[in-house]
N, C-alpha and C positions, 0 to 999 in steps of 0.2 A: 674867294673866302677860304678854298681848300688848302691855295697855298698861302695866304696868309696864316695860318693857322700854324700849317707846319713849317712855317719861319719864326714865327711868333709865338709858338704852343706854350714853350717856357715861363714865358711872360704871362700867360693869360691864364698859366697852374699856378703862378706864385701870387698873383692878384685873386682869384678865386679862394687859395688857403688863406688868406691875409684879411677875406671879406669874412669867411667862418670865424676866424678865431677872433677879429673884432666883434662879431656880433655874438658869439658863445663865450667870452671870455677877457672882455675890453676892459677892464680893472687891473687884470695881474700883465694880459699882455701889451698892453699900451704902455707900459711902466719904461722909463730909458733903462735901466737894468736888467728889463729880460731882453730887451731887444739887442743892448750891446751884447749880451750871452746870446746870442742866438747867432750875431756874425761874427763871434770870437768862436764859439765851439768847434767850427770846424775849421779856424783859420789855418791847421795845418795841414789838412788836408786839402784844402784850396792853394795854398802855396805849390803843394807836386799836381795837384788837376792842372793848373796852370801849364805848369810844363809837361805833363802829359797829352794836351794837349799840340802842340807842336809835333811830339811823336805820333800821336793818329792823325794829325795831317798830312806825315809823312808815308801813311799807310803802314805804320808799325804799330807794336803795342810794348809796356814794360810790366808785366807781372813780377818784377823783383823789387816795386820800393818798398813796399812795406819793411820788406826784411833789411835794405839800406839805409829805413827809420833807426832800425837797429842796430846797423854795423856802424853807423856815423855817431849817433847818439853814446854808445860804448865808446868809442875813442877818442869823442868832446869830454864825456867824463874823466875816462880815465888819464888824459892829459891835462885837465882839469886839478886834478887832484895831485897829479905828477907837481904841477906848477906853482900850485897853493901856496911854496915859500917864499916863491917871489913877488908875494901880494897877491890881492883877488883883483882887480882890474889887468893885471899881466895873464893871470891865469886864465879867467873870463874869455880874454882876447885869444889867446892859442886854443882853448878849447872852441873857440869859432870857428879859426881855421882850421882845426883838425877836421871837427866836423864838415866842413867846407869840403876842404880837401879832400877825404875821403871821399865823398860825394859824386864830387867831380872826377874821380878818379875810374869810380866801380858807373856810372854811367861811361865814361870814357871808353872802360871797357867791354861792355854793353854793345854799345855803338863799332868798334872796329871791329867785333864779330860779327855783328851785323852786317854792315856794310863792305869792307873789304873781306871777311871769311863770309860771305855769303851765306848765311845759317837763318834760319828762321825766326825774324825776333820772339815768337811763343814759342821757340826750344833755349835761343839763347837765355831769354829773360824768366824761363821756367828755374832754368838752370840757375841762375842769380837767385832767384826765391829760395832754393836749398843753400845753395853755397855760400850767400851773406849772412844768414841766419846762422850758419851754424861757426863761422867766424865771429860771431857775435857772443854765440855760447860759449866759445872758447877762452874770447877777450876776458865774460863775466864768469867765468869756469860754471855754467848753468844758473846762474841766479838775477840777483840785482847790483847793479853798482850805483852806491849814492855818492852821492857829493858831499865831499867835506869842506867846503867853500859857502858857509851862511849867505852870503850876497848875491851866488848863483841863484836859489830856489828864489832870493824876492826878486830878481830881475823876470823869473818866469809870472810874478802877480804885477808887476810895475808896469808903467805907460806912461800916456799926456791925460792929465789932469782936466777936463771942462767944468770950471766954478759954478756955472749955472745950471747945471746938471745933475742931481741930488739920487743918492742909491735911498734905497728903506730904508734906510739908517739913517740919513740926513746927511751920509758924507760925499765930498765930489766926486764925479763917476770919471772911473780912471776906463781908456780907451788901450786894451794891453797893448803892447810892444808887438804880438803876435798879429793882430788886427789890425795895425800898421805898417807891419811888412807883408801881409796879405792885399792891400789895397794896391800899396805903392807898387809891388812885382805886378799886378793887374794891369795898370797904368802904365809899364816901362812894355809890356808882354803887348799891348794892344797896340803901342807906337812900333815896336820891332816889327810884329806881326803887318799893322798898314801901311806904316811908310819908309819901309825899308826894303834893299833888293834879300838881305836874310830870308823876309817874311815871304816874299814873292816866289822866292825858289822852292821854298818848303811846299808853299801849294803847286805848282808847279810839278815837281816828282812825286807828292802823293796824286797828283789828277793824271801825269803818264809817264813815269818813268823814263821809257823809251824816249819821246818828244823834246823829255828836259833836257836830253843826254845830248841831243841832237841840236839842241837849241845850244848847247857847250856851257851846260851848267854841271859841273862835279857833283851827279849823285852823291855818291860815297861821303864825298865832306860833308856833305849837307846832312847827311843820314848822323854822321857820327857828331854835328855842331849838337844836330835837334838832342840826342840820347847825351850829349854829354851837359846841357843846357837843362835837361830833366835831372841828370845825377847832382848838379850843383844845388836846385831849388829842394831838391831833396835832403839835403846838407843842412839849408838853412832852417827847414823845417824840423826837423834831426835835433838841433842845436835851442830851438824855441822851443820845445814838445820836451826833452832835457831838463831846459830850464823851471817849466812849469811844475814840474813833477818832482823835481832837486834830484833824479838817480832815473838809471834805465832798467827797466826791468829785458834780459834779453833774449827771454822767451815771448811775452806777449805786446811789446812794445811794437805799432807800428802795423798789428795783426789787421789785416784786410782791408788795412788804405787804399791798396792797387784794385778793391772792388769798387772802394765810395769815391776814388778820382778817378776811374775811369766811367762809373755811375756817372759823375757832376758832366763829363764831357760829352758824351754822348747826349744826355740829357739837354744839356745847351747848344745841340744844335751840330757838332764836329762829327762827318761821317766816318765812320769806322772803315772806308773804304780809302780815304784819305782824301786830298784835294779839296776839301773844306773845314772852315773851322771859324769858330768865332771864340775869341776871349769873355766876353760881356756874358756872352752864351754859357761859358763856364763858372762864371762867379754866380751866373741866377741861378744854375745847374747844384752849385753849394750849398748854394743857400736855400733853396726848395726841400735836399734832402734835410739838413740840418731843423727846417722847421716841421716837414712830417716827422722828425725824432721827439722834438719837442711836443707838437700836438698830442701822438701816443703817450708821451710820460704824464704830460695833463688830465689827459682821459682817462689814465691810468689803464691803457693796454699793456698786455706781458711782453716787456721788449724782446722776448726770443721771437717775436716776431715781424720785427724790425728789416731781418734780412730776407724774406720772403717781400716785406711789401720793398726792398731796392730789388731784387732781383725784378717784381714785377715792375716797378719803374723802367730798368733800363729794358725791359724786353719792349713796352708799349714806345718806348723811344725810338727803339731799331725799328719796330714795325711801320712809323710815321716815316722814318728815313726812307725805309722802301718803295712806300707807296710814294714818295715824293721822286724817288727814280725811277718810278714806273711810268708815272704822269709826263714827266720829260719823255 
């Protein structure tokens, strides 16, 4: 039972909040409208858990997305806007891959300090936390950059349609576009992760480094696929979080995602030590915090107290990992 528990724990904290808030609250929260709000709220922070994930399996960590929320988001915009005369669907499209790119580029770079400069991912990735951000301040010369592209902000409320699905209003409940590439990166991250030698190798040099080396798998690639595979979903995320908001603010956009994606990992199950991980583990890991945010704003607790109860989450999570390596 002890380790079922702490294989299962996840599962059996988001079944137990699911049974309170139906039984304290089963009018407003059995509604299809709070619930799709509840796994769209943090869909973009799920989208970098995801790929955060693969880097603590590798026995790394990245303290710099949040601020890469911001470095990519600012140059979706402002390519964005650069583009504006070529139509909004041309413009849309480049400001994707700007934010893409960029993405891709600042994990890229992440990753080959890591790996081939040999430096400490919590010095490299510390370092990324100041030095995106304040590339980001620079982009927006301290402030916000909005969009001047109307069709941008609605792509950020737009989605698929379910007819049978009815908001308070009585209109169809739209599933956003965020929440659909939240699902879909899940599902492509869980195939990579089991049935591929990608996924194989990752666990593998996060469980011994040494063995993998031996076994003739490229650390180092692999080090730098995982960080640069984190800087991409970072991107996308960047680019939907953008959208939603129609401008980046490029001081607090993006502020302390690197606590709640790596909260949702740990949470679900990925040891911080590396050599294990589960995806599924990371989406309930989401979506557990995402509905104690909700529960407090219900009950009406002072959400500055919001990061006291993650911090105590992920502390009681490390703890269960422990004793789950002790027992071994």
């Amino acid at each position: 039972m002890k380790k079922l528990f702490q294989e299962y724990g996840v599962l059996v904290a988001l079944v137990l909040l699911l049974i309170i808030n139906v039984a304290t609250r089963a009018d407003n929260f059995l509604t299809p409208e709070n619930i799709r709000n509840i796994l769209s709220q943090n869909a973009y922070v799920g989208i970098i858990a995801i790929g955060m994930t693969f880097v603590i399996m590798t026995a790394g960590i990245d303290l710099s997305v949040g601020s890469m929320v911001a470095l990519c988001g600012a140059a979706a915009v402002l390519v964005l806007n650069k583009q504006a005369p070529n139509g909004d669907s041309t413009a849309i499209l480049m400001a994707c891959l700007a934010s893409l790119g960029v993405g891709t580029l600042a994990g890229a770079l992440n990753g080959f300090a890591i790996a081939f400069g040999r430096v400490a991912p919590f010095v490299v990735t510390l370092a990324g936390l100041a030095g995106f951000r304040s590339i980001a301040l620079v982009l927006g010369e301290g402030g916000e950059i909005r969009s001047q592209v109307p069709s941008f902000g609605e792509l950020g409320c737009a989605g698929f349609y379910i007819p049978f699905l009815k908001t308070n209003v009585g209109s169809p409940l739209t599933i956003y576009w965020s929440l659909i590439a939240f699902i879909g990166v899940a599902f492509l991250a869980s195939f990579v992760l089991n049935y591929t030698r990608f996924g194989r190798y990752m666990i593998a040099v996060g469980a011994n480094e040494r063995a993998a080396k031996y076994s003739a798998i490229n650390t180092q690639t692999v080090k730098l696929a995982a960080y640069t595979l984190l800087g991409s979903l970072v991107g996308i995320a960047a680019f939907l979080n953008a959208a939603r908001m129609n401008s980046v603010g490029t001081g607090s956009v993006g502020s302390f995602y690197e606590l709640d994606a790596i909260a949702a990992v740990v949470i679900g199950g990925t040891s911080l030590r590396g050599g294990k991980g589960r995806i599924w583990g990371t989406v309930v890991g989401v979506v557990l915090l995402t509905l104690i945010a909700n529960m407090m704003t219900a009950y009406r607790i002072d959400t500055n107290w919001q990061g006291l109860v993650r911090g105590g989450v992920i502390l009681v999570a490390v703890l269960l990992q422990r004793g789950s390596k002790a027992s071994e």
